[in-house]
N, C-alpha and C positions, 0 to 999 in steps of 0.2 A: 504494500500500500504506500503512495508517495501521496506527502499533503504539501503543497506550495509554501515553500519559508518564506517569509517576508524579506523582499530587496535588500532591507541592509542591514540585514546580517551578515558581516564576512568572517573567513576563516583564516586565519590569521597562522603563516608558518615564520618562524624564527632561528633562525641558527646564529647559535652564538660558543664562545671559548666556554668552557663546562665551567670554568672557575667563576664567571660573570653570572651563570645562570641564578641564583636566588638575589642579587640587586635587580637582576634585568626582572624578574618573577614580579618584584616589590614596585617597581616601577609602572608594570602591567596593570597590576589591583587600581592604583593611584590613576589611570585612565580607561576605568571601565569595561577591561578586557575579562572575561569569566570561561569557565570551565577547561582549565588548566591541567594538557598532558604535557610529559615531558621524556622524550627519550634519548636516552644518552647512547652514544657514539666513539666509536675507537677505529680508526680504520687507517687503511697503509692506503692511499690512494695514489697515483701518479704526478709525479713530484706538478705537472702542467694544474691540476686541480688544485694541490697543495696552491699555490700558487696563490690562486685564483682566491681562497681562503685568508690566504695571510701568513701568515709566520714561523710552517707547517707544523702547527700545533695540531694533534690528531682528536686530542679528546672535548668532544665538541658536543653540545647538547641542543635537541631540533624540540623548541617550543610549539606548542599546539594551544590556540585558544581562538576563545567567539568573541567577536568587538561587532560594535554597530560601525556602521560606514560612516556616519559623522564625527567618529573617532578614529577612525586610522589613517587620516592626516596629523592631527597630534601626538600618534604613537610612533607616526616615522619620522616625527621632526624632533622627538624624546630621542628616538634612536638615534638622529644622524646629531643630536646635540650632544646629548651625555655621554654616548659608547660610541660616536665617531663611524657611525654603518656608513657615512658617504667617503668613506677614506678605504682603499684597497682591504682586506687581510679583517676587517675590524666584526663583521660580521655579517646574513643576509636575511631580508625580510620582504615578505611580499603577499599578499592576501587574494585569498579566492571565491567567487560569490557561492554561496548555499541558494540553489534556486527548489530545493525539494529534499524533504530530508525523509527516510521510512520510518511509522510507525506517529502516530499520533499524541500518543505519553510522551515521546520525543520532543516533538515540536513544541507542545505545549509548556513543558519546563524549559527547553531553551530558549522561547519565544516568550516565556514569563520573566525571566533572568537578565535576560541581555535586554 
C-alpha cells in the first residue's frame, strides 16, 4: 500500500568523519531534523574516492534523517558554516524527496513528527 507523503518532506543523507558525528547529531535536533539513523562505515576504497572525501580518513559515518524542505537550506548553510561541507574532504550532504512512503502507521507518525 503506498499513501502520498507530503512534498516536503525530505530525506536527508549525510556523510560525515565518524568523530564529528554526535556534534553534527546535536546540530540536527537544533534545526528540526527527526528520526535519526546512523550507520557507520570503514572501508579501503580507491585512493580517487578517498580523495574525493578528504583526508583518507576511512571511518566515516552516513547520517539518515527526515527534515521538512523549508529546512534544508538552513541545514546546508549549518553544514557549509560550522563543518566547512563547501570545502573538499570536509564532508557530503544532499537530500531526496519522499513522494510515497508504504504503510499508513508510517506516514502518519512521520507526517505527525516532522
Amino acid at each position: 500500500m503506498n499513501s502520498n507523503m507530503n512534498e516536503d518532506i525530505k530525506l536527508l543523507f549525510i556523510i560525515v568523519d565518524r568523530k564529528l558525528t554526535d556534534k553534527v547529531l546535536a546540530d540536527l535536533k537544533e534545526n528540526d531534523a527527526e528520526f535519526f539513523q546512523i550507520l557507520y562505515g570503514k572501508g579501503t576504497a580507491r585512493s580517487e574516492i578517498l580523495n574525493l572525501l578528504g583526508d583518507n580518513e576511512t571511518e566515516r559515518s552516513i547520517i539518515l534523517c527526515f527534515v521538512k524542505e523549508k529546512h534544508v537550506s538552513y541545514v546546508f548553510d549549518m553544514l557549509n558554516t560550522k563543518y566547512k561541507f563547501n570545502k573538499p574532504g570536509k564532508g557530503i550532504a544532499f537530500t531526496t524527496s519522499l513522494k510515497s512512503i508504504s504503510g499508513p502507521l508510517a506516514l502518519n507518525i512521520i507526517s505527525k513528527n516532522i
